[in-house]
C-alpha positions in Angstrom: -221.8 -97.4 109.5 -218.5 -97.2 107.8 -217.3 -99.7 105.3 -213.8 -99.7 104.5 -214.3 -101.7 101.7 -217.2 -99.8 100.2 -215.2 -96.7 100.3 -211.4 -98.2 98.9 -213.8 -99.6 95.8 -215.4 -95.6 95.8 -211.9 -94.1 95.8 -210.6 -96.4 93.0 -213.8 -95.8 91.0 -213.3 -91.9 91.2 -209.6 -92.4 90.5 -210.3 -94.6 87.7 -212.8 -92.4 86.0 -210.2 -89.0 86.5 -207.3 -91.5 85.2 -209.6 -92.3 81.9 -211.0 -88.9 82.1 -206.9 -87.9 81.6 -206.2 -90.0 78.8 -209.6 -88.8 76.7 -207.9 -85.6 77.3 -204.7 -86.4 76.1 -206.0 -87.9 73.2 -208.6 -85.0 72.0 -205.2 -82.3 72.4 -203.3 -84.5 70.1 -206.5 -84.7 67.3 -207.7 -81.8 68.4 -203.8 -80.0 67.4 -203.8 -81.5 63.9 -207.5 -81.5 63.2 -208.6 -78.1 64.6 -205.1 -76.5 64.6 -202.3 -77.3 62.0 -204.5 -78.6 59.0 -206.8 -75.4 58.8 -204.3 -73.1 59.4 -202.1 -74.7 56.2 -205.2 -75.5 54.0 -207.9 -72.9 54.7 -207.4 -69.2 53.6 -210.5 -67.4 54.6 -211.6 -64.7 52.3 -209.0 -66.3 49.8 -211.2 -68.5 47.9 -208.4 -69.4 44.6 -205.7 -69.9 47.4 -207.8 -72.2 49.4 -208.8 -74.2 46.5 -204.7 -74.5 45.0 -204.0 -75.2 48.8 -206.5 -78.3 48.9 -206.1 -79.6 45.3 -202.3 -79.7 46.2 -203.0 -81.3 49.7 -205.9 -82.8 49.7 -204.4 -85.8 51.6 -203.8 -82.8 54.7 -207.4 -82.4 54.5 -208.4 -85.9 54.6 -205.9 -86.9 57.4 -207.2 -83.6 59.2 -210.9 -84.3 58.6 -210.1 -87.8 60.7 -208.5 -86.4 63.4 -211.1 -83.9 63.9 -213.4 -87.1 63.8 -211.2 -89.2 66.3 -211.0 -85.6 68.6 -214.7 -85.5 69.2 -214.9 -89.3 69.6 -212.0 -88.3 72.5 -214.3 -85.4 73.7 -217.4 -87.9 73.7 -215.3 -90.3 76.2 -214.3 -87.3 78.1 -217.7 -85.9 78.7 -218.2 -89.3 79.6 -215.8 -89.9 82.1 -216.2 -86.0 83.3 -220.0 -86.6 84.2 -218.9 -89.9 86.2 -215.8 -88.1 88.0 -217.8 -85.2 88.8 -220.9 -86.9 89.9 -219.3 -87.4 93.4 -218.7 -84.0 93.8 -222.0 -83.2 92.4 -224.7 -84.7 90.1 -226.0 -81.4 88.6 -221.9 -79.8 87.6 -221.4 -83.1 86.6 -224.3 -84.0 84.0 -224.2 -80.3 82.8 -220.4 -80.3 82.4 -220.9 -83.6 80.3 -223.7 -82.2 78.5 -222.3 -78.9 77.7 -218.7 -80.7 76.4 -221.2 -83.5 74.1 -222.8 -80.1 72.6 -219.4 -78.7 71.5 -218.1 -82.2 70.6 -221.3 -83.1 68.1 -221.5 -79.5 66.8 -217.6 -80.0 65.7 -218.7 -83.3 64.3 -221.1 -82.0 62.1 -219.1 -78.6 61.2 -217.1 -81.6 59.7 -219.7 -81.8 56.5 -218.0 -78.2 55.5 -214.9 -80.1 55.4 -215.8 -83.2 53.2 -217.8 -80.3 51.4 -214.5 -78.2 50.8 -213.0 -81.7 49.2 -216.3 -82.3 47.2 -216.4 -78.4 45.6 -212.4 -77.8 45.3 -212.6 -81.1 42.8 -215.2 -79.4 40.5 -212.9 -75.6 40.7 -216.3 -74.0 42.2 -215.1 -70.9 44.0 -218.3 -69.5 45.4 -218.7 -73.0 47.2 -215.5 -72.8 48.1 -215.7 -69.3 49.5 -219.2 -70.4 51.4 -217.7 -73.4 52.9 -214.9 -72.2 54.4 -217.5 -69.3 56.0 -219.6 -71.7 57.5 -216.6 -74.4 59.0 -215.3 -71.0 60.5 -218.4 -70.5 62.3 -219.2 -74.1 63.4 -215.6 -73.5 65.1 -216.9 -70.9 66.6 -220.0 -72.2 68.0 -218.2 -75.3 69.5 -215.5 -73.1 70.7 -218.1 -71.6 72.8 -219.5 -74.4 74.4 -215.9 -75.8 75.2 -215.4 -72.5 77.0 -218.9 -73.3 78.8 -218.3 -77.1 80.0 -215.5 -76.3 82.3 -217.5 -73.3 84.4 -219.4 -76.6 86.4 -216.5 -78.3 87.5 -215.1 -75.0 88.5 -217.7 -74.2 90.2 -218.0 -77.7 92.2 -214.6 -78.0 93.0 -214.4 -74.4 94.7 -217.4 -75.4 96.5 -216.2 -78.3 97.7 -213.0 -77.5 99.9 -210.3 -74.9 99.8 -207.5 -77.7 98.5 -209.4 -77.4 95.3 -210.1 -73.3 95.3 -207.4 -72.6 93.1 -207.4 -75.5 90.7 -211.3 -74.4 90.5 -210.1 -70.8 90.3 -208.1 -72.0 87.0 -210.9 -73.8 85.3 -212.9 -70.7 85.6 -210.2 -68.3 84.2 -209.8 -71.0 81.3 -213.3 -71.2 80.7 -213.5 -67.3 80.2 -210.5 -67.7 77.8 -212.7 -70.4 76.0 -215.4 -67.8 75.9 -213.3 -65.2 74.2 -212.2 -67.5 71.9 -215.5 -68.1 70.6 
């Protein structure tokens, strides 16, 4: 039997968890930018050890304003996974726990790549360039391992939302493209 009531208090619920699902969003981008984006590109010279160590000595308050941000952004990504799994789930259980488990993979791999940060600040304090030079070859990496599975965690609500009705085909059809783009990225 139909319930009006049952299903207004549904609709909110899903609405609710895409509204906060939004805002987690928002909120990784804008970390994420500074963090992932502007702070590496300004600080970290790869293959350059002596310029990335003058670069951090001379900025190290860049580094430690980015190495937050990257913190906040995968605390972001942690709520979005979050509210991801709980949007999705009414489309589909399975795209919605692997979507969330796929973005928590790339968020706590970017978490910990951020021990090659603090590690950067530790060794460009003593003047070691070999530790330098290895540091910044491993937080490249990390980026690229969580890049991957960022590329991976939008495939299963792509996939669920083109199964579910033409409306969503092409907004499915996007995620898909922009999880191969996360792919090549990686």
């Amino acid at each position: 039997m139909f319930n009006p009531k049952f299903y207004l208090f549904d609709m909110l619920s899903t609405l609710n968890y895409a509204r906060w699902a939004g805002i987690s969003f928002v909120l990784l981008f804008i970390f994420g930018f500074y963090g992932l984006g502007y702070m590496p590109n300004r600080l970290f010279h790869y293959g350059q050890a002596q310029l990335s160590l003058d670069q951090i000595l001379n900025h190290s308050n860049l580094l430690h304003a980015g190495i937050s941000a990257s913190i906040l952004m995968n605390i972001a990504s942690l709520f979005l996974a979050l509210f991801v799994m709980l949007w999705l789930s009414k489309f589909s259980k399975i795209a919605g726990l692997s979507a969330a488990l796929l973005l928590s993979t790339g968020a706590l791999i970017s978490l910990l790549n951020e021990t090659n940060s603090i590690a950067l600040l530790h060794w460009s304090e003593k003047g070691v360039l070999e530790e330098i030079k290895f540091y910044l070859h491993q937080y490249r990496k990390g980026i690229y391992i969580a890049t991957l599975f960022w590329g991976l965690w939008l495939f299963p609500p792509a996939i669920a939302m083109m199964r579910k009705n033409s409306g969503l085909m092409i907004a499915g059809l996007l995620l898909f493209i922009s999880g191969l783009g996360g792919l090549a990225c990686s």
